[in-house]
RODREN-851543 format. One record per residue (C-alpha): residue number from 1; x, y, z. Coordinates in Angstrom, 2 decimals. Layout:
{k:NUM	px:X	py:Y	pz:Z}
...
! end
This chain:
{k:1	px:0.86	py:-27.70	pz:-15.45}
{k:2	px:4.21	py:-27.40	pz:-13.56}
{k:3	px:5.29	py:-30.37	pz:-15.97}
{k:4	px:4.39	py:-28.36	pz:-19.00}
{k:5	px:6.62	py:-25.58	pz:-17.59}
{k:6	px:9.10	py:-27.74	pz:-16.38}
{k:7	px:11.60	py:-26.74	pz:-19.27}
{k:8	px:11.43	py:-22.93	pz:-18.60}
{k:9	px:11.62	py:-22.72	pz:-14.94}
{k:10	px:14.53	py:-25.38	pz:-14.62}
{k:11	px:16.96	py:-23.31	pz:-16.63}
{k:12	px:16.44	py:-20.49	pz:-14.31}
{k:13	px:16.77	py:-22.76	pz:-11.07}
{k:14	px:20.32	py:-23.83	pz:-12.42}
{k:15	px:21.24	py:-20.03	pz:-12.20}
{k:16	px:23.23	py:-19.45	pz:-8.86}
{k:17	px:21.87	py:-15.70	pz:-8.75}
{k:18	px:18.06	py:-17.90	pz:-8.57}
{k:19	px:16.87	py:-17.55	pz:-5.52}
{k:20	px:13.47	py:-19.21	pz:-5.58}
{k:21	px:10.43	py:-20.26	pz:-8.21}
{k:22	px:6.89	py:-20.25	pz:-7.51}
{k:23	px:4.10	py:-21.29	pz:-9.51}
{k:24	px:0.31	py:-20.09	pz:-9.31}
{k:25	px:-2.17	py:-21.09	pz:-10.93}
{k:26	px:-5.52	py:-19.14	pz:-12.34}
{k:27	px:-8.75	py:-20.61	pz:-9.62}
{k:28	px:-11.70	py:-18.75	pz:-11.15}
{k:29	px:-12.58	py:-18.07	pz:-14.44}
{k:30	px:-11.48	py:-14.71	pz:-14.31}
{k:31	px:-8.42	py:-13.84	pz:-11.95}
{k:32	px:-6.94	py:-10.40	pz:-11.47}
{k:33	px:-4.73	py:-11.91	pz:-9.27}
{k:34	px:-3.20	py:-13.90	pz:-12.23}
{k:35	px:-3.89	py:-11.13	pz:-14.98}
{k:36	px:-5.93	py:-13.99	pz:-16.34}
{k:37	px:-2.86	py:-15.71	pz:-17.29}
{k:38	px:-3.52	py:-19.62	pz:-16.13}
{k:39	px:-0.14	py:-19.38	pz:-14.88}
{k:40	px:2.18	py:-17.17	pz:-13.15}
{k:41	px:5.86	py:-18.15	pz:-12.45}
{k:42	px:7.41	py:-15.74	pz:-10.04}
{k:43	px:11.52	py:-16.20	pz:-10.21}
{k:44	px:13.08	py:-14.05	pz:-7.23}
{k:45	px:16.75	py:-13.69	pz:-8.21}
{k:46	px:19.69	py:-11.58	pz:-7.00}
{k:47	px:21.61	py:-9.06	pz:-8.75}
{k:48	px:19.14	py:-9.62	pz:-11.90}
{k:49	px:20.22	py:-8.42	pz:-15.23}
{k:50	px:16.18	py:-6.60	pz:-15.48}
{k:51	px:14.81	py:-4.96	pz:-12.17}
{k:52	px:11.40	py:-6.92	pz:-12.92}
{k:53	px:11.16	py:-8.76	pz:-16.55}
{k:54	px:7.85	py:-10.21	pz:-17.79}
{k:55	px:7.34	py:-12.79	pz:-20.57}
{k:56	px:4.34	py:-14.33	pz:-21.59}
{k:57	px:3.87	py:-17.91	pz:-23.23}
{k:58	px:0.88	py:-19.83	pz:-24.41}
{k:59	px:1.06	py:-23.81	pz:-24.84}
{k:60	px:-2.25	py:-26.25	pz:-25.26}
{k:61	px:-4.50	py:-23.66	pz:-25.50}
{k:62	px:-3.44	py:-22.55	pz:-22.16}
{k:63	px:-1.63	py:-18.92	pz:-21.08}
{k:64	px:1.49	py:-18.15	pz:-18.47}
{k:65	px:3.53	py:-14.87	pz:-17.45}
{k:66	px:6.78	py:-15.42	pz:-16.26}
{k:67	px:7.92	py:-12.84	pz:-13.34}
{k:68	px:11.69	py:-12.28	pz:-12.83}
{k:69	px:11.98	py:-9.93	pz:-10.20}
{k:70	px:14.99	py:-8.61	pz:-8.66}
{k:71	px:15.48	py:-9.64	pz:-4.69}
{k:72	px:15.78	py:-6.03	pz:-4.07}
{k:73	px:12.55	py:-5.07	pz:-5.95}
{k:74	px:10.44	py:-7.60	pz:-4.40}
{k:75	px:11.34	py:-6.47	pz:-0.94}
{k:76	px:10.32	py:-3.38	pz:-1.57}
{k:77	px:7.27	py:-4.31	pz:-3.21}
{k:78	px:6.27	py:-6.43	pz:0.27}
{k:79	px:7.69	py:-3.32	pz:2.10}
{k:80	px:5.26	py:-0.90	pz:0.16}
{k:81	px:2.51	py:-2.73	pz:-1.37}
{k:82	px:4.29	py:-1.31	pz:-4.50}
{k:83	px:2.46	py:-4.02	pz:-6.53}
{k:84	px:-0.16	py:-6.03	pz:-4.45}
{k:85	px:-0.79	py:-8.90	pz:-6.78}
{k:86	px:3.41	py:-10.38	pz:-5.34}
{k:87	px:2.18	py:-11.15	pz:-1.62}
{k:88	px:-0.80	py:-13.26	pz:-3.00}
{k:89	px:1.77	py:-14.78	pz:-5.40}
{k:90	px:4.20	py:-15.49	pz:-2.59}
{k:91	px:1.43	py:-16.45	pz:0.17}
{k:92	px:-0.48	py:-18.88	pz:-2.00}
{k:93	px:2.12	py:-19.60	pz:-4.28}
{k:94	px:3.44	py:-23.47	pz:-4.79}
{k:95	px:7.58	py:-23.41	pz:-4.14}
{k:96	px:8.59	py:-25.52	pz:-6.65}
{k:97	px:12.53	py:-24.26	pz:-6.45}
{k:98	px:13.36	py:-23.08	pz:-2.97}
{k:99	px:17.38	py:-22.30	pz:-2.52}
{k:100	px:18.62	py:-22.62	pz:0.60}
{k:101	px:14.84	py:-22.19	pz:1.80}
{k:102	px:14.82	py:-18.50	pz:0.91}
{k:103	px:10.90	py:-18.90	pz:0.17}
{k:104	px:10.45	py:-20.36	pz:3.52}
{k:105	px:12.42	py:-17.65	pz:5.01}
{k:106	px:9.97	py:-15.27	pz:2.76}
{k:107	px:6.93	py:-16.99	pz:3.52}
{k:108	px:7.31	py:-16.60	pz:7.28}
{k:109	px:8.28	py:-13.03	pz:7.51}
{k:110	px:5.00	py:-12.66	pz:5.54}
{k:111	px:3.29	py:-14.56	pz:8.08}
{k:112	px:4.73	py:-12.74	pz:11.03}
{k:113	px:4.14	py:-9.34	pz:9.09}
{k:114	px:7.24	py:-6.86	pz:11.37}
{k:115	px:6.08	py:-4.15	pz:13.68}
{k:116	px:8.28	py:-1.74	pz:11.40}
{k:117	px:7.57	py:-2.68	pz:7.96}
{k:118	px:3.61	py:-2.90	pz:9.16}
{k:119	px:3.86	py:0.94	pz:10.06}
{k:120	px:5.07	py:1.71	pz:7.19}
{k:121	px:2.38	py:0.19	pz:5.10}
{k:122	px:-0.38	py:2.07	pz:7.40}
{k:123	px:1.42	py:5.61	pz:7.25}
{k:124	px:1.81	py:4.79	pz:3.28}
{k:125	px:-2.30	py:4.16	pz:3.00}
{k:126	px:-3.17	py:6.77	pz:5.64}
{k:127	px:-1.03	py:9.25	pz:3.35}
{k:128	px:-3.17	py:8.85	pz:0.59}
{k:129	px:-6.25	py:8.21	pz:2.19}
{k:130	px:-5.57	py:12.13	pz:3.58}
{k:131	px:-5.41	py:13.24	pz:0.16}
{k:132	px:-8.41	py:11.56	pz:-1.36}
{k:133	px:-9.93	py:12.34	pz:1.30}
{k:134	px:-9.14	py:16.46	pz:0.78}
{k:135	px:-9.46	py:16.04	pz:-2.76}
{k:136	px:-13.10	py:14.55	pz:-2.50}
{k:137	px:-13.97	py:17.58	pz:0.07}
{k:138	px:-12.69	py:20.16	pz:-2.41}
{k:139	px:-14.60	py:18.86	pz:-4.95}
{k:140	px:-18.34	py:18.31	pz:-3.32}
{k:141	px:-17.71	py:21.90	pz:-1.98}
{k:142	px:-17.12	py:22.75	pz:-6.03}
{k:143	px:-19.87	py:20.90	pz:-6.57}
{k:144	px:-18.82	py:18.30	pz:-8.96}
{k:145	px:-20.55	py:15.75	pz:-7.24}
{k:146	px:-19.77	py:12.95	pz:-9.61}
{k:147	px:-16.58	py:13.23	pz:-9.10}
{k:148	px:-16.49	py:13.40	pz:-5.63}
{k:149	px:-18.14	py:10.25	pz:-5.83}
{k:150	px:-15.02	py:8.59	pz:-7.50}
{k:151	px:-13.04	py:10.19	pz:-4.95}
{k:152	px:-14.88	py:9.25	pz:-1.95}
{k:153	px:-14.98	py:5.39	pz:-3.32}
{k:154	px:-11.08	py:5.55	pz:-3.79}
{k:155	px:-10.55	py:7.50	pz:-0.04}
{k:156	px:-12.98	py:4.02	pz:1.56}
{k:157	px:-10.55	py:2.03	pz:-0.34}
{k:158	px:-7.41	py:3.46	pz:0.90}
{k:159	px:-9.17	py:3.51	pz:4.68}
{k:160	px:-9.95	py:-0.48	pz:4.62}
{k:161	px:-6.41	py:-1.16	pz:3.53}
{k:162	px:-5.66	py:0.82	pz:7.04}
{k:163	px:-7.93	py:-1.13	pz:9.22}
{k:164	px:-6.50	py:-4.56	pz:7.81}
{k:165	px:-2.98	py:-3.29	pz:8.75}
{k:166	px:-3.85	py:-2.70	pz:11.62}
{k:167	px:-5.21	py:-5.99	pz:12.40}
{k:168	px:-1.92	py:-7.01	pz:11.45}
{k:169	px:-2.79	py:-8.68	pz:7.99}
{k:170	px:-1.61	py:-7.74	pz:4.29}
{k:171	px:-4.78	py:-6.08	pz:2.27}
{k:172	px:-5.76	py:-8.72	pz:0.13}
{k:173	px:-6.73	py:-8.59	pz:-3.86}
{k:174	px:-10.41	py:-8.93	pz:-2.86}
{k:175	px:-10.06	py:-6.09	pz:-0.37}
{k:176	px:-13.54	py:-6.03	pz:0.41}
{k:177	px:-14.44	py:-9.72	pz:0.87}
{k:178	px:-11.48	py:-9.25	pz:3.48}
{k:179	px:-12.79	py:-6.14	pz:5.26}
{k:180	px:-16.29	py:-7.38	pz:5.80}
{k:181	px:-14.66	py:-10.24	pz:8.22}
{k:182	px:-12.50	py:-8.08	pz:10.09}
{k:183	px:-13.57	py:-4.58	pz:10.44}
{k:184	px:-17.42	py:-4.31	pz:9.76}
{k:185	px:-18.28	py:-0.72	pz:10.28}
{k:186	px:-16.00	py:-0.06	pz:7.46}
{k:187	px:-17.59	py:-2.19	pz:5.36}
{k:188	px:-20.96	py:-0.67	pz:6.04}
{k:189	px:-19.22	py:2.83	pz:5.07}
{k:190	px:-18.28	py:0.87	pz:1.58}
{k:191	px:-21.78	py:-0.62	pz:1.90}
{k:192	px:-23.72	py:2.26	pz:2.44}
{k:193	px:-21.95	py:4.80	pz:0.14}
{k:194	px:-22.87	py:1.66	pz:-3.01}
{k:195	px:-26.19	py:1.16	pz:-1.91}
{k:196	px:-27.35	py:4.68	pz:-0.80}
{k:197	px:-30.82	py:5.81	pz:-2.84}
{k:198	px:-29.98	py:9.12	pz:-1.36}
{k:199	px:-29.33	py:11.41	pz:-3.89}
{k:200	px:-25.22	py:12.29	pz:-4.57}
{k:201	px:-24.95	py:15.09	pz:-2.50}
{k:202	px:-26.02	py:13.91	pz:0.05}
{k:203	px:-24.96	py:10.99	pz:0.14}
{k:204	px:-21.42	py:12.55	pz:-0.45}
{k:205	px:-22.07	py:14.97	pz:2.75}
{k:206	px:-23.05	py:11.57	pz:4.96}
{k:207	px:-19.67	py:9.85	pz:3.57}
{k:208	px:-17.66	py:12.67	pz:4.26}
{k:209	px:-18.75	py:13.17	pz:8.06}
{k:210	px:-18.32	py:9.06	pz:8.51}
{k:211	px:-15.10	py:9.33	pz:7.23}
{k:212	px:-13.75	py:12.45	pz:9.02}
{k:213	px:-14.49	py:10.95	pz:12.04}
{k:214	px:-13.35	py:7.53	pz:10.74}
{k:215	px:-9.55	py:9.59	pz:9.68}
{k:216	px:-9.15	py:11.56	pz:12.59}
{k:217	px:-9.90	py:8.43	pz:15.24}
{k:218	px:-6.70	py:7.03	pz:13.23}
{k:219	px:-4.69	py:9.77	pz:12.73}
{k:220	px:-1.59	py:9.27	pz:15.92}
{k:221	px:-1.67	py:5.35	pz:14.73}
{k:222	px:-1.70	py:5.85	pz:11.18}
{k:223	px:1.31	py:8.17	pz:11.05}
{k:224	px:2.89	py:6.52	pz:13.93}
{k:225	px:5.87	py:5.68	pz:10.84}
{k:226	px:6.63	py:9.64	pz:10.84}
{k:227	px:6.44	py:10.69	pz:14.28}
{k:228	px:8.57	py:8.20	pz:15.63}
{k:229	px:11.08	py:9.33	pz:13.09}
{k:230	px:10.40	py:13.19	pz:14.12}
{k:231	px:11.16	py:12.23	pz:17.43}
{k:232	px:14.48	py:10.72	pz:16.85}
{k:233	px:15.89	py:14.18	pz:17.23}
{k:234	px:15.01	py:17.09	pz:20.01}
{k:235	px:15.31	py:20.11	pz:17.11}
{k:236	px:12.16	py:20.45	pz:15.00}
{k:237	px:12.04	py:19.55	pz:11.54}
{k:238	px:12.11	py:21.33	pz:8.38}
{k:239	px:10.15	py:19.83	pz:5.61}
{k:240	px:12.99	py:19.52	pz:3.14}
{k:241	px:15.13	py:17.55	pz:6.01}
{k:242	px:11.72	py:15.33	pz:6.19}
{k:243	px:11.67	py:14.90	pz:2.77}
{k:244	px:14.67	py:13.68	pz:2.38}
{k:245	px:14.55	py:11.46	pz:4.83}
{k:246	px:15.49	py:7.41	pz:3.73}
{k:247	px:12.76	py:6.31	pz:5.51}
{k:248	px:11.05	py:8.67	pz:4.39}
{k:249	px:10.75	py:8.54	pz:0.40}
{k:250	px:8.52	py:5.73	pz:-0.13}
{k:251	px:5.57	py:8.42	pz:0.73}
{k:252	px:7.59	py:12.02	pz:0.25}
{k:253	px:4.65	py:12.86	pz:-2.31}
{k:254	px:2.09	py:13.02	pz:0.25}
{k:255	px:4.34	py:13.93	pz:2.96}
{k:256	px:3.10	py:17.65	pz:2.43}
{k:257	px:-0.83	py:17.21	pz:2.92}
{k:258	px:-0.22	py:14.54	pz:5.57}
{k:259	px:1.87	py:17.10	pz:7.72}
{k:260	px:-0.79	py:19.60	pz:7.28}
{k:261	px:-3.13	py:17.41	pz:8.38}
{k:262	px:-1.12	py:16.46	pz:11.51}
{k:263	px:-0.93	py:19.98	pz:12.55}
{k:264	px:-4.82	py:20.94	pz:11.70}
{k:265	px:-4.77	py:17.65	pz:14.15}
{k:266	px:-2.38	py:19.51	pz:16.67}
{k:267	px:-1.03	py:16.36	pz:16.81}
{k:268	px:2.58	py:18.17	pz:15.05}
{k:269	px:3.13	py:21.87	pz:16.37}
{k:270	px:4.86	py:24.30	pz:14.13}
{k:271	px:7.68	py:26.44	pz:14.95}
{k:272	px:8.52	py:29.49	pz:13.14}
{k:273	px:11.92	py:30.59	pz:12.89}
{k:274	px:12.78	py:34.28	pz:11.59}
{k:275	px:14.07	py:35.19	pz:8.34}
{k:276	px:15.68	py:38.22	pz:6.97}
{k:277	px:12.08	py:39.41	pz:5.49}
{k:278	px:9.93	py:41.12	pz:7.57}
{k:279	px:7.14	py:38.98	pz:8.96}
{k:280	px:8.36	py:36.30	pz:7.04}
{k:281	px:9.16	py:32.97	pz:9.13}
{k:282	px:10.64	py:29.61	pz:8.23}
{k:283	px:8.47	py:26.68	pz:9.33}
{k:284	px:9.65	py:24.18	pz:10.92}
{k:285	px:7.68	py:21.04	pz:12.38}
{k:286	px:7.79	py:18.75	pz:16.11}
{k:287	px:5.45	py:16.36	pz:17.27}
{k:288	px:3.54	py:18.44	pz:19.97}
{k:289	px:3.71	py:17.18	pz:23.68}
! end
């Protein structure tokens, strides 16, 4: 295979602003991890003409996608999880063009997974597992049970990519397969919320008391990313100097419901600060002592 593609990846390897070139190949018959392709080529370049462009070739019956993404991009996709599929492609990957042993370099931060960008992951997941979590509430209470069914799924998912952070591990493609190894009561959430014969509003109600309890045991260590920032300074916070935040932005659509949370929590206290209306008060937030 890496013969066949021999011709396309060496005239991006003689490219100074090419970085690195890694090649995986399709295992199983059908692969999300590949798109299906039988072949990915990831090319991790500097200062790249495209952010992130994609071609796709097909030679002796056989399919490849060709990935040149930007050195800034794919940082920030490790940083964020921004597109999960890259840290199976770079942790399984085969380096078959490796300047200056920038993959290696790569490889190993992935391996030894930093305090600070591992914090930001969980407060990233926790955000939105908040906000399914809400959303799924609102709805059973509406009564559009289905619904809240698709929501509740989606909420486990975003909780078991928190409990493989913090074991210290990047969530996986097969998510689940992971999960059951390393955290097993959330897989028997997952478990029991597929295989209930209870009927769905019910089963919803059981889900939704598991998980409350399974959110708010997580809450301080899931958002540990925002209150350590909060208590860089001694002055509360407004939310629009949060927001705006460069730490901050990767998750500034959720920030909203995740504060809320916080303070239902009273793990944040608000302060209110007078305005010129009567009985009208800026808010202002500070992780409570």
């Amino acid at each position: 295979m890496e013969n066949l593609l021999r011709p396309i990846y060496q005239e991006k390897a003689s490219q100074k602003n090419t970085l690195g070139v890694l090649l995986v190949e399709k295992i199983h018959e059908n692969s999300p991890v590949t798109d299906n392709f039988d072949v990915i080529l990831l090319i991790i370049a500097r200062e790249a003409k495209d952010e992130w462009y994609v071609k796709h070739y097909e030679f002796e019956g056989r399919t490849a996608a060709m990935h040149i993404v930007d050195e800034r991009l794919l940082n920030e996709w490790i940083d964020t999880s921004g597109y999960r599929k890259v840290i199976d492609w770079l942790t399984n990957g085969s380096v078959i063009f490796d300047r200056n042993e920038y993959v290696a370099n790569l490889k190993d931060q992935l391996r030894i997974f930093p305090e600070s960008t591992r914090q930001l992951r969980k407060v990233i997941e926790f955000a939105k597992l908040v906000r399914a979590y809400r959303e799924c509430r609102e709805l059973y209470e509406a009564k559009h049970y289905l619904d809240a069914n698709s929501l509740m799924v989606r909420s486990l998912h975003y909780l078991a990519r928190v409990a493989v952070l913090e074991r210290g591990f990047h969530p996986e493609i097969t998510l689940w397969n992971q999960v059951r190894k390393i955290d097993p009561e959330v897989y028997k959430l997952y478990e029991e919320l597929m295989e209930s014969d209870e009927e769905p509003d019910k089963r919803i109600q059981l889900m939704l008391l598991a998980s409350d309890f399974a959110i708010h045991s997580r809450a301080e260590q899931g958002a540990e990313h925002l209150l350590s920032i909060m208590r860089e300074k001694d002055e509360p916070w407004t939310f629009g100097e949060l927001k705006i935040h460069p730490e901050i932005h990767h998750y500034n659509l959720d920030l909203s419901i995740l504060l809320e949370y916080l303070v239902e929590r009273e793990i944040v206290d608000t302060v209110l600060v007078e305005t010129k209306g009567e009985k009208i008060y800026h808010r202002k937030y500070q992780v409570a002592e």
